[in-house]
MITOR-532569 format. One record per residue: residue number from 1; x, y, z of N, C-alpha, C, O in turn. Coordinates in steps of 0.2 Angstrom, whole numbers, m for minus. Example, Ala and Ser with C-alpha at 12.3 -4.5 7.8 and 13.67 -1.06 7.14 Angstrom:
! MITOR-532569
 num    nx    ny    nz   cax   cay   caz    cx    cy    cz    ox    oy    oz
   1    66   m28    39    62   m22    39    66   m16    39    71   m17    42
   2    64   m11    35    68    m5    36    64     0    39    67     6    40
END
This chain:
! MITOR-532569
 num    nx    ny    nz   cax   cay   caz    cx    cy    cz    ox    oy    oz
   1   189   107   237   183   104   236   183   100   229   179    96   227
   2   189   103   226   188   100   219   190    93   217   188    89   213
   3   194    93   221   197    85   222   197    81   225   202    78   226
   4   190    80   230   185    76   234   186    71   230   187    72   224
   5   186    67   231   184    56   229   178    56   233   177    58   238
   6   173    53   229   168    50   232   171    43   230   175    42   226
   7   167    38   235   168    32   236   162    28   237   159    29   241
   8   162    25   232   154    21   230   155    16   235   161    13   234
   9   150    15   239   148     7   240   142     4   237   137     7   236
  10   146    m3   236   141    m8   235   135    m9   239   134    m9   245
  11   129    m9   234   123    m8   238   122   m15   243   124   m21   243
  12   119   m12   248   118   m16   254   111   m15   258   107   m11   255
  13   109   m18   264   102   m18   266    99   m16   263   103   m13   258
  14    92   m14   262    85   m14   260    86   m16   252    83   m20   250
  15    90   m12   247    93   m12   240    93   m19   238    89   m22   234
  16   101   m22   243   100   m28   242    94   m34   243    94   m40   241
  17    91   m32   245    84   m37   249    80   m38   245    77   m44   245
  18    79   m32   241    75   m29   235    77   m35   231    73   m39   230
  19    82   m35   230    85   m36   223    86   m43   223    86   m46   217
  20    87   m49   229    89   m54   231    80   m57   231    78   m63   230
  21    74   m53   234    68   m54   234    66   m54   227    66   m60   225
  22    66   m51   223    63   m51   216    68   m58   215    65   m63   218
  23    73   m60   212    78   m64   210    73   m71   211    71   m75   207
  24    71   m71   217    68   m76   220    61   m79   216    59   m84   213
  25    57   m72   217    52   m72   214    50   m74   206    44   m77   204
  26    57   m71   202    57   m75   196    59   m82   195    57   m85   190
  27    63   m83   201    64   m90   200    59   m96   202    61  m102   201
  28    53   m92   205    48   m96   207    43   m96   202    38  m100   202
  29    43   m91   197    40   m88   190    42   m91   184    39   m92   178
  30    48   m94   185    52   m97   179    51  m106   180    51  m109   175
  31    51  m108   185    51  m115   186    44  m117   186    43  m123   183
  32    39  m112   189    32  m115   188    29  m113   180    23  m113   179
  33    32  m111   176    31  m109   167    33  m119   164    31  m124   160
  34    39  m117   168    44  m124   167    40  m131   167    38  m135   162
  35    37  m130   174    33  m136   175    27  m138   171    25  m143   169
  36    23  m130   171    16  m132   167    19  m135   157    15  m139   153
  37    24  m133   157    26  m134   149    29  m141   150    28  m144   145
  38    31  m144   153    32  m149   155    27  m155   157    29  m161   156
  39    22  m153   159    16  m158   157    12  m157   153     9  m162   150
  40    10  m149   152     8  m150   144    11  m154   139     6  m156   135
  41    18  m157   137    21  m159   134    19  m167   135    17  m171   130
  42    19  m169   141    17  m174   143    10  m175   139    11  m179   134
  43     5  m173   140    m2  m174   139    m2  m174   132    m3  m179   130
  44     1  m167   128     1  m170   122     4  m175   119     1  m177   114
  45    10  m179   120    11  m184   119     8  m191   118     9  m195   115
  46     0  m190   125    m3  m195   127    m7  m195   123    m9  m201   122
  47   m11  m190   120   m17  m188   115   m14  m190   111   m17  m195   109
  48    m8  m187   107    m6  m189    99    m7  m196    98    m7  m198    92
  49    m6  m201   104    m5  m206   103   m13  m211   101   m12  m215    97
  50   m17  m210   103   m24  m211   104   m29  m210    99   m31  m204    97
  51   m31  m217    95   m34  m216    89   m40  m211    89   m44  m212    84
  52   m42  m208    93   m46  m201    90   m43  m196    87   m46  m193    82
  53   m36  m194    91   m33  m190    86   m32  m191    79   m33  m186    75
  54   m29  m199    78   m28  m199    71   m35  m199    68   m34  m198    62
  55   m40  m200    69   m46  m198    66   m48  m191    63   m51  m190    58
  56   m46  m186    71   m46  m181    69   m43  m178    65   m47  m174    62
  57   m36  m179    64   m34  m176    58   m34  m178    53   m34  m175    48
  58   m34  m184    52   m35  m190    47   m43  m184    43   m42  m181    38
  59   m47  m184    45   m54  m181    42   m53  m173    43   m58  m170    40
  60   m47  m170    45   m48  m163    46   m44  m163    38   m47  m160    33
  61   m39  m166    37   m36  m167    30   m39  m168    26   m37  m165    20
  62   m44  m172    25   m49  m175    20   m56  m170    21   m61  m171    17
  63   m55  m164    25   m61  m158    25   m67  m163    24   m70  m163    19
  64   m68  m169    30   m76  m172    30   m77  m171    39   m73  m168    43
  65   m81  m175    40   m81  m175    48   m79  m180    50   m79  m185    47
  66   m78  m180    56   m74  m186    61   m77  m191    62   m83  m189    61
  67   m77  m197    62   m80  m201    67   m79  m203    73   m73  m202    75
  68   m82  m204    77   m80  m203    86   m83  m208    88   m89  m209    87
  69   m78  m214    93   m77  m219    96   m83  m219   100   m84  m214   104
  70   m88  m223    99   m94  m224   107   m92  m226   113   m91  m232   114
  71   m91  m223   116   m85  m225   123   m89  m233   125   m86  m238   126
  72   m96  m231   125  m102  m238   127  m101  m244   123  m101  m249   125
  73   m99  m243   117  m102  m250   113   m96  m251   111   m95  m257   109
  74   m93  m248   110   m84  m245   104   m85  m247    98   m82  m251    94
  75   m89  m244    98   m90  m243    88   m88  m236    88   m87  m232    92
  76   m87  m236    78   m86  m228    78   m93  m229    75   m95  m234    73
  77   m96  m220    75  m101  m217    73   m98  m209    72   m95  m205    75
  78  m102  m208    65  m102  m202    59  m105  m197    67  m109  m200    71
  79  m102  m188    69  m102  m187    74  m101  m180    70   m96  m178    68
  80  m110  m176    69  m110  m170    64  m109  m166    70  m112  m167    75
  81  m103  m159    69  m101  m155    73  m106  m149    68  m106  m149    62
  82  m109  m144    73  m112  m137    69  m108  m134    66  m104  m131    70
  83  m107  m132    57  m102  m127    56   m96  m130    53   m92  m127    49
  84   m96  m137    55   m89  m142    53   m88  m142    47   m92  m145    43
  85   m84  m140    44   m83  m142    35   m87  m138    34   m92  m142    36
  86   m89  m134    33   m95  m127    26   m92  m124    26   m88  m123    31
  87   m90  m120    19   m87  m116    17   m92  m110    14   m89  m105    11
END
C-alpha cells in the first residue's frame, strides 16, 4: 500500500461547468463595465465641449458664480446657487 500512485484527473463535469459558467459571467461583467465607461467617456467629451462648462469652471476658478445661458432668450444671466462661493 505504500507505493500506490494516485492518479489525478483533470476536473471534469459539474467542476468544469462551474468554472466555464463563472468565466462567462465575468465576461459578461467585464464588457458591460467596458461599455458604461465607454459612453461615459463619450458624454464627457460632449459636455466639455459646451460653453457652460467653460463658464463653470472659468467662475469655479475665479470663486464667483456662474452665469447660465437662458435656453428661451440665449442670454446669459447672473444664476445665485445657495451655499455657492461662502466660506
Amino acid at each position: 500500500m505504500k507505493n500506490k500512485v494516485v492518479q489525478l484527473n483533470p476536473p471534469s463535469g459539474p467542476g468544469l461547468a462551474v468554472k466555464m459558467t463563472k468565466q462567462v459571467l465575468y465576461a459578461t461583467v467585464v464588457e458591460s463595465i467596458r461599455n458604461t465607461l465607454d459612453c461615459e467617456n463619450r458624454f464627457l467629451g460632449e459636455a466639455v465641449a459646451t460653453e457652460d462648462f467653460k463658464e463653470f469652471v472659468g467662475s469655479f476658478s475665479m470663486k464667483r458664480q456662474p452665469f447660465i445661458k437662458d435656453a428661451d432668450h440665449g442670454t446669459w444671466k447672473y444664476q445665485f446657487a445657495e451655499g455657492y462661493g461662502t466660506n
